[in-house]
NUGU-400817 format. One record per residue (C-alpha): residue in three letters; x, y, z. Coordinates in steps of 0.1 Angstrom, whole numbers, plus 5000, padded with zeros to 4 digits. Example, Ala and Ser with C-alpha at 12.3 -4.5 7.8 and 13.67 -1.06 7.14 Angstrom:
2
ALA512349555078 SER513749895071 
# end
This chain:
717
UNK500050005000 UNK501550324991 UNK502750525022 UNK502750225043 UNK501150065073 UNK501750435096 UNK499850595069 UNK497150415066 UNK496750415107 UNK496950845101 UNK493950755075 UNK491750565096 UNK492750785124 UNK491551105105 UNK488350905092 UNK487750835127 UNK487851185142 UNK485151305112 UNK482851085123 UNK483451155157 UNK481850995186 UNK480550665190 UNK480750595155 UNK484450695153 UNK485350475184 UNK482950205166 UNK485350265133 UNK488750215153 UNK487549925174 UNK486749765145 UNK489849845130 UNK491649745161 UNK493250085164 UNK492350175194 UNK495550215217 UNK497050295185 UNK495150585180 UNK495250695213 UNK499050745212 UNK498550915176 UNK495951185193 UNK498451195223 UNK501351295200 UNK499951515180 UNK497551705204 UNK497652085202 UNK497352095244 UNK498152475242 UNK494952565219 UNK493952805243 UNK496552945260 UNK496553145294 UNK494253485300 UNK497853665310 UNK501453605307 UNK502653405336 UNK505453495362 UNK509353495348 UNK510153085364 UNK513152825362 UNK513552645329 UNK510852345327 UNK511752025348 UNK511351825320 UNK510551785283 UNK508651575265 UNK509351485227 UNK505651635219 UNK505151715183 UNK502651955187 UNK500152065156 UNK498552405157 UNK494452405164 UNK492752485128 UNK490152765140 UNK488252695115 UNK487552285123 UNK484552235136 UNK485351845144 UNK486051735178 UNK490051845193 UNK492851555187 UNK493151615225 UNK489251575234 UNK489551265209 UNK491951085230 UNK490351105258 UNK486951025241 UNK488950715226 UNK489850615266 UNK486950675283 UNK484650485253 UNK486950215249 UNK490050195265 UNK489750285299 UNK492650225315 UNK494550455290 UNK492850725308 UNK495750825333 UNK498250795306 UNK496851065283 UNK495751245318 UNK499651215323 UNK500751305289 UNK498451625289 UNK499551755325 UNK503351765316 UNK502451935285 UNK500552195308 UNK503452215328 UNK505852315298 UNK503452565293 UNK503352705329 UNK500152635332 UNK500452475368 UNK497052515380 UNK495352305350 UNK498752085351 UNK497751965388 UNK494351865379 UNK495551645354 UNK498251525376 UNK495651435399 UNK493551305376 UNK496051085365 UNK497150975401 UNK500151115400 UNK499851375429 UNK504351345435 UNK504651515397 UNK502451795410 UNK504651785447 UNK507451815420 UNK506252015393 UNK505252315429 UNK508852255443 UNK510452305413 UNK508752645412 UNK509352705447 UNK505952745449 UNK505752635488 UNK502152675493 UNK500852495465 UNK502952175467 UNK502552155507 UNK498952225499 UNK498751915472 UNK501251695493 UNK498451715521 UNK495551645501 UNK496751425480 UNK500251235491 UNK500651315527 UNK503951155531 UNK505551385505 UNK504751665529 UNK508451625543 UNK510451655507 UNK508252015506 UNK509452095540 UNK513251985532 UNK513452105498 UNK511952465508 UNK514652475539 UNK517752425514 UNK516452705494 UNK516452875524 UNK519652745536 UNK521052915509 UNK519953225516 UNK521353195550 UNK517953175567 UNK519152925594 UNK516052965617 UNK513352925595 UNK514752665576 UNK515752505610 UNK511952475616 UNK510852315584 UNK513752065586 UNK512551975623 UNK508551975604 UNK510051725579 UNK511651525610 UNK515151545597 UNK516951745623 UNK520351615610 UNK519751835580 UNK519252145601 UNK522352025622 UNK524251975586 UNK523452315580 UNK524452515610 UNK527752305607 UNK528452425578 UNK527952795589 UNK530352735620 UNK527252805641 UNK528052595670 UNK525952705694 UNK522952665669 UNK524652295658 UNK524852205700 UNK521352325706 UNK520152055674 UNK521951785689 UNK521451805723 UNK517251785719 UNK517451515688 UNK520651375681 UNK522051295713 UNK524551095694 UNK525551345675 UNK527251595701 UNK530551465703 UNK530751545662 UNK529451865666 UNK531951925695 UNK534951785669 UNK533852015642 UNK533852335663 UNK537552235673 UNK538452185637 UNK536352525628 UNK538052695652 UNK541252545645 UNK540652595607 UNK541353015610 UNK544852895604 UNK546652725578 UNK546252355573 UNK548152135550 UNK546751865527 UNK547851595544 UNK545751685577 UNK543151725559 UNK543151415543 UNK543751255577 UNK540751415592 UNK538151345564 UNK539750955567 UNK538350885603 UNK534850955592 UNK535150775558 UNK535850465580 UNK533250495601 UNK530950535572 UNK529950885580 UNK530251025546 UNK528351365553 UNK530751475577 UNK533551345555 UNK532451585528 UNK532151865556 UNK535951825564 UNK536651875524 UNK534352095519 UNK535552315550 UNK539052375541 UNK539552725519 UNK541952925501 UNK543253115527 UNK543852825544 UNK545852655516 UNK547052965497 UNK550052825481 UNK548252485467 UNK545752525443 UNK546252165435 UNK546052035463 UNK542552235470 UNK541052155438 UNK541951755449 UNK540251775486 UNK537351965470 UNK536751725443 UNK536851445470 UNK533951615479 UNK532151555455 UNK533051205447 UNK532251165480 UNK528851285475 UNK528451105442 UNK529350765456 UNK527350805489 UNK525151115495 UNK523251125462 UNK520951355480 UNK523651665487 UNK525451595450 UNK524051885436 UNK524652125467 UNK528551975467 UNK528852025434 UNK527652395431 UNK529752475462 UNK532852315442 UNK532152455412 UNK532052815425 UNK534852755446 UNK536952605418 UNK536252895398 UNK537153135422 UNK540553015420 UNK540853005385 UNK540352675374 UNK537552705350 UNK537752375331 UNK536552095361 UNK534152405374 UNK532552435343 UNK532252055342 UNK531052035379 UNK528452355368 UNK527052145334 UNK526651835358 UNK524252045380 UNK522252225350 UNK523852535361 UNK524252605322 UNK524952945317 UNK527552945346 UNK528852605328 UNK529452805295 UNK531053125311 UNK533752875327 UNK534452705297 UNK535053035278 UNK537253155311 UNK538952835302 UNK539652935261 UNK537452615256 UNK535452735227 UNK534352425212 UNK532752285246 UNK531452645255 UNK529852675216 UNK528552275219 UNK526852315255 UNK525452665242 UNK524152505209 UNK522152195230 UNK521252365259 UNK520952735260 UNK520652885223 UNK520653235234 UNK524253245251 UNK525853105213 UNK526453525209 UNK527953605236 UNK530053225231 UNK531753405197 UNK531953735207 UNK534053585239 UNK535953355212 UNK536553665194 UNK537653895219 UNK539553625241 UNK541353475206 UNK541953875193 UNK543553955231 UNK545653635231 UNK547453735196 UNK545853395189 UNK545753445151 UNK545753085141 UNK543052945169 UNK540953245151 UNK540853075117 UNK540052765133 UNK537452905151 UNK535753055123 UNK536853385123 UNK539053385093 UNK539453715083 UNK539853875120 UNK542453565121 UNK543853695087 UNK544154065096 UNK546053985129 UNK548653795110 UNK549154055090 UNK549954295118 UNK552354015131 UNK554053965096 UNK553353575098 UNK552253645060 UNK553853275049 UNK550953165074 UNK548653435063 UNK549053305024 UNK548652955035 UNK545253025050 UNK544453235024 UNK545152914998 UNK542952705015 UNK540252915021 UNK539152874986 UNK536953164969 UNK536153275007 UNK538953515013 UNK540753714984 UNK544453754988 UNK545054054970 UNK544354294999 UNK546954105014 UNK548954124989 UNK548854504986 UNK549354515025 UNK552154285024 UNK553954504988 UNK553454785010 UNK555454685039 UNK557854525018 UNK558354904999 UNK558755055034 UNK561754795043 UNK563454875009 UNK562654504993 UNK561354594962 UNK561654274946 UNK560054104970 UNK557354334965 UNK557354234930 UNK556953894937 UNK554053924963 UNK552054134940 UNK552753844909 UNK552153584932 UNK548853674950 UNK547654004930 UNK547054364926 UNK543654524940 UNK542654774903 UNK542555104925 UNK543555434920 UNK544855424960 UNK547155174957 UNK548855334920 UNK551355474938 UNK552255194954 UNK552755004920 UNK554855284905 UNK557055284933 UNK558054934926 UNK558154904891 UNK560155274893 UNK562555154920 UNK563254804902 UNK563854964867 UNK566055204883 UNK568254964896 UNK571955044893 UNK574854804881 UNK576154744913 UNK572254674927 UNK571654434895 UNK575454244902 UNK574654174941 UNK570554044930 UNK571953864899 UNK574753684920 UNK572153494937 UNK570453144927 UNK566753094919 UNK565552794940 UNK562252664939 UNK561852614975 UNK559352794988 UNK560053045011 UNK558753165046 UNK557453465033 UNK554453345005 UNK556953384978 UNK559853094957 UNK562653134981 UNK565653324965 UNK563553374934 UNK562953804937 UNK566353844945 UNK567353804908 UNK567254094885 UNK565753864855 UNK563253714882 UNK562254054896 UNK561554224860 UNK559253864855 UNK557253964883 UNK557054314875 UNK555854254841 UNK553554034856 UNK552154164880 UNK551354534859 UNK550154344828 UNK547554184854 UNK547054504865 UNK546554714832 UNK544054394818 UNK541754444852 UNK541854834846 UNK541054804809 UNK537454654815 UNK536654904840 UNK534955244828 UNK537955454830 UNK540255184814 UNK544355204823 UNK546055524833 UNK548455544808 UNK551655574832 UNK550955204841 UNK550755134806 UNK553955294801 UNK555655114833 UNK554154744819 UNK555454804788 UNK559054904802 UNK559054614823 UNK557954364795 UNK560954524774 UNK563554464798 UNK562554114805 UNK562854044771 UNK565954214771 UNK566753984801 UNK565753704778 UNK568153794749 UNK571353774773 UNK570853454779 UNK571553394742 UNK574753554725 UNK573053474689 UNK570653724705 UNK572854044708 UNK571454214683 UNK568154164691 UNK569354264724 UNK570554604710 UNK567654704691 UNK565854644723 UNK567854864745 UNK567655134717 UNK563955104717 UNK563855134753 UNK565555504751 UNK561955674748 UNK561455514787 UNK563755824798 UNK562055974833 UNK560655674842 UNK563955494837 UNK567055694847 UNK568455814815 UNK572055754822 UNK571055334825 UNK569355374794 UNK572155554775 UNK574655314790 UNK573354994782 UNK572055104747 UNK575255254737 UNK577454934749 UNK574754684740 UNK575454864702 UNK579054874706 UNK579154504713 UNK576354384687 UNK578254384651 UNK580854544634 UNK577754754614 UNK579055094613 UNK575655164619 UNK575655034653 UNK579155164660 UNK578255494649 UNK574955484675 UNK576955344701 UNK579555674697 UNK576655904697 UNK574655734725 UNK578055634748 UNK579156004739 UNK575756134755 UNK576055894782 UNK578956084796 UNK577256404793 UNK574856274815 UNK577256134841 UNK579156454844 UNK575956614851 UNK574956374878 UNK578256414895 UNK578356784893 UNK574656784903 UNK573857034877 UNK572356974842 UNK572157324828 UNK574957264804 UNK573256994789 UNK572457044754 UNK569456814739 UNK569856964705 UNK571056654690 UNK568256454701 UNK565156704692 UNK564056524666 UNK563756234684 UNK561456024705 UNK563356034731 UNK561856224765 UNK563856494780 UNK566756284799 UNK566456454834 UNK562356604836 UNK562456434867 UNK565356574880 UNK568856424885 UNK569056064896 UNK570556024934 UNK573855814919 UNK575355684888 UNK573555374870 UNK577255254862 UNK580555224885 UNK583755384884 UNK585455174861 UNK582655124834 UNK582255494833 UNK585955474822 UNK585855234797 UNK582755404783 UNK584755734783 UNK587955554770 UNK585755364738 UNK584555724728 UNK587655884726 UNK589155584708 UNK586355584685 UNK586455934678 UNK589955944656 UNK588055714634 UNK587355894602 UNK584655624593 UNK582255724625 UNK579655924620 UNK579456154654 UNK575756264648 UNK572856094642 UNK571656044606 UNK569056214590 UNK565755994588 UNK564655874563 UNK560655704572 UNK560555584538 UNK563955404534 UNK565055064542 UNK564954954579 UNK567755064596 UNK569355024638 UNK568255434641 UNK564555364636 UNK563155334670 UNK564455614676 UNK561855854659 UNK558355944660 UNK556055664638 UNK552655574635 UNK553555184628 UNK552654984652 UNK555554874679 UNK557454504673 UNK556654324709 UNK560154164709 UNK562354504698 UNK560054804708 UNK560754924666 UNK558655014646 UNK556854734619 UNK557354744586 UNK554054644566 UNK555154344551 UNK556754224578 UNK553954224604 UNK552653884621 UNK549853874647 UNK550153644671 UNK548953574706 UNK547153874707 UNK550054054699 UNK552054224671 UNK555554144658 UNK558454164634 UNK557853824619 UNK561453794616 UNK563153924650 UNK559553694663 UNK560453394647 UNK564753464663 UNK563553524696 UNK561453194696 UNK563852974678 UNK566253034708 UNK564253104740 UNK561552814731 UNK558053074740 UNK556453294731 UNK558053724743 UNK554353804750 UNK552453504763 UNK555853314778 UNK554152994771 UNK555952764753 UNK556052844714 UNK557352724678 UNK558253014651 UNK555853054626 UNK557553054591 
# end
């Protein structure tokens, strides 16, 4: 049958209640439902259909609860109440289910502080102790003494004894004194003034019932009075041992319970172990006192600081809330979030604001991941500079947290310490964030790195590149190489200028400029590798001359005019390296004197290349002493021969290609391996970029990818 046997039962059950009455209870019987049925209107009875005229006084949490599944009342159903309907069921046919659904329907009432209509039930269903209970729970003195008499006289002495502890702790020794004698326990009243050191109080007790009892009372004045002092553990021990072995566990527990702090100042241990005997005491023998030895522990053990067994002690007394604030005293934010999620919902807040807080005063930044709070976690790394961690978490946090804010953040610290190529690397390896606030930031790198001087370049280049990754998020040794850091220059600003190019003001030109410099020299970079590449080389270090400003001009002059000296025997390149090496020491002369007013730019009007000092005079020399020497040497060497042109050439834009091109003004479009200027019929697109298919097809052949894309490549002939 589809939906089973269950639903069928629902079926006959809801057939039943339409017909109601006798003919319902006629339908059932028939069916052999009955009990069944009973159970199923039990269950599912809205008991709280009509609830209470007025809210009902603030009260403890309910004594109980019952797995109820309870079904709002349909106003508009005219048919008799599930609820009515099992008791119809039990009183037509099944009598003696009568107390249970009286049962069920009283605790319900009672979960709805309802206590009133819960008694009669209670009643009803002979069960005048719940009601006792149910009025004792509430402290409601009157009622349960007033139900205990009617109904269950001998519980009349649990009201008594249970209403003098409540005022025991309240210190309200003579009244509860009296109820305790009511209830005919007088060793409970005598407990009690024990345990308040009120001996005259605990002699009067003993001496008019507990005869027996006055040589104890008169030991544990002498041990009171004796206890102002300090005590060791051992004595204590001792003491609580001669009434364990004469089985009187009560005043066993008094001896632990009695010593304190002050008496034991320099042993915490030893007072959380003679408390906790206590209560194992207790456990093992007076069930009774466990949760009044416990709560005394627990407050005690928390008063000295040891959270963890007083929250445990609090949880095992349903002191909740005091149970969770100990645990997060404690840093134990998984048992203080677990006993919040079953037991008290609305401390979870104030559970993660203390993990937050607690984790964020500790420096904690790792137990702040794990606890959920990644980014809080993330931030306080980064004010530690554990940024290897940071990175880490950052990795396997998926999509959830970005890592280019961290990136910036880390670049930016990185820029303050000087380590520009570690910057470099960051922002390649984890990202740039496409915002005008952080430009700065990017031109400061890629301006320091291309501004490198020889003896900067010599000390980076001398080092390895390992592929061990390093502490700091980056590949070890990796940025400390000139080749390496122009890589992640390049990389990181052509990352940069794509993001900005699909947003409504597109790239800033400058970082244009600046990618374009730093793709350039890592070509350049590439070339060197290759000695069948120094020409290539040459024409790219030419090319590069119209970077003057944001490359210090004297670099630029240098390493074009000796990467042109050393390319061929061309007098073409020999006459541009005399003409560029020649400017190169006018420039040096001027950084050393600090003054370029004598330079004359007349020579170089016509060209493409930028004014060399707009940006004022670099702080050193590009080259050292001794190439400055051998650059001044070549040139006056060079210039006693006849064959060396000393000026530039005219241009000619409509003759052959020749080394002088680049630098001019063109409308061509730029060669992505040389920086020159493309010839028509030499043009090749490819990659999304434009080339010189023949310098293209030279660089590939040797360095095996592609100058644009660096993915691997074949030339295309």
């Amino acid at each position: 049958m589809l939906g089973g046997v269950n639903a069928s039962k629902r079926v006959a059950y809801a057939w039943a209640l339409a017909l109601g009455g006798d003919a319902g209870s006629k339908l059932l019987t028939k069916l052999g439902l009955i009990e069944p049925a009973i159970d199923y209107a039990i269950e599912s009875g809205a008991f709280g259909a009509c609830p209470p005229s007025s809210p009902p006084p603030p009260s403890p949490p309910p004594r109980r609860r019952q797995p109820f599944e309870v079904q709002p009342a349909d106003p508009s159903h005219t048919h008799t109440h599930p609820t009515d309907h099992a008791f119809e069921l039990a009183r037509m046919s099944l009598p003696k289910k009568l107390p249970e659904v009286h049962l069920k329907h009283a605790l319900f009432l009672e979960d709805e502080e309802r206590f009133k209509e819960a008694e009669e039930e209670f009643i009803k269903a002979s069960k005048p102790k719940e009601a006792i209970d149910m009025y004792i729970h509430q402290q409601d003195w009157a009622n349960a003494s007033r139900v205990g008499e009617q109904y269950d006289p001998a519980s009349v002495p649990d009201v008594y004894v249970a209403q003098a502890r409540v005022l025991v702790g309240r210190k309200e020794y003579q009244r509860a004194e009296g109820l305790f004698i009511s209830a005919s326990k007088p060793e409970l009243a005598l407990n009690a003034f024990l345990e308040a050191q009120l001996w005259q109080d605990a002699r009067r007790i003993a001496k008019r019932y507990l005869p027996g009892k006055l040589n104890d009372v008169n030991v544990a004045e002498q041990r009171g009075r004796r206890g102002d002092g300090p005590v060791t553990r051992e004595q204590v021990q001792q003491a609580a041992a001669m009434w364990i072995d004469s089985r009187r566990w009560g005043a066993a527990i008094d001896e632990y319970l009695r010593v304190s702090k002050e008496q034991l100042s320099d042993d915490d241990d030893g007072l959380e172990a003679l408390w906790e005997s206590a209560v194992k005491l207790a456990a093992e023998h007076e069930r009774e006192r466990y949760s009044e030895v416990a709560g005394i522990v627990a407050e005690r053990l928390r008063g000295i600081g040891r959270f963890q067994p007083s929250a445990e002690l609090f949880k095992d007394v349903d002191r909740v809330e005091d149970a969770v604030k100990c645990y997060i005293s404690a840093a134990q934010w998984e048992k203080a979030r677990e006993l919040a999620r079953a037991q008290a919902p609305g401390l979870s807040r104030m559970v993660e604001k203390a993990c937050r807080d607690g984790l964020n005063a500790a420096g904690d930044a790792t137990g702040m991941v794990a606890a959920g709070n990644v980014l809080d976690g993330l931030d306080m790394m980064a004010k530690r500079g554990q940024w290897g961690k940071l990175f880490e978490v950052v990795k396997s946090s998926g999509a959830e947290v970005r890592a280019e804010k961290y990136a910036v953040m880390y670049a930016e610290r990185l820029v303050e310490e000087g380590k520009l190529e570690e910057a470099a690397r960051a922002l390649a390896t984890h990202g740039t964030l496409p915002q005008p606030a952080h430009f700065a930031l990017y031109e400061k790198v890629a301006a320091g790195l291309l501004g490198r001087t020889m003896a900067q370049e010599a000390s980076r280049g001398a080092r390895s590149e390992p592929e061990e990754e390093s502490k700091d998020g980056g590949s070890g040794e990796e940025a400390l190489d000139a080749a390496a850091a122009a890589r992640n220059l390049r990389a990181f600003l052509v990352e940069l200028v794509q993001n900005l190019k699909g947003s409504p003001g597109g790239a800033p030109r400058d970082l244009e400029v600046m990618m374009m410099a730093a793709h350039y020299t890592t070509v350049r970079h590439a070339c060197a590798k290759h000695p069948s590449l120094k020409e290539l080389s040459a024409k790219i270090a030419v090319g590069m001359l119209r970077y003057c400003g944001l490359i210090p001009a004297d670099k630029l002059f240098f390493e074009a005019g000796m990467a042109c000296k050393l390319a061929t025997a061309d007098p073409d390149s020999q006459n541009l390296a005399f003409v560029l090496l020649n400017r190169y020491i006018d420039l040096s002369e001027a950084i050393e004197d600090g003054d370029a007013s004598g330079l004359d730019n007349a020579d170089l009007e016509d060209t493409c290349i930028p004014e060399p000092f707009s940006k004022g005079l670099p702080k050193g020399q590009y080259a050292d002493d001794d190439k400055r020497e051998e650059a001044r040497d070549w040139v006056l060497a060079i210039s006693m021969d006849s064959s060396i042109e000393q000026a530039l050439p005219p241009h000619d834009e409509a003759g052959p290609p020749t080394i002088y091109d680049a630098l001019y003004p063109s409308k061509d479009v730029k060669c992505i391996v040389t920086g020159y200027p493309i010839p028509e019929m030499a043009m090749i697109e490819v990659n999304n970029s434009t080339a010189n298919k023949k310098d293209w097809n030279k660089f590939v052949e040797r360095t095996k990818f592609c100058p644009w894309t660096r993915l691997s490549e074949k030339p295309q002939y």
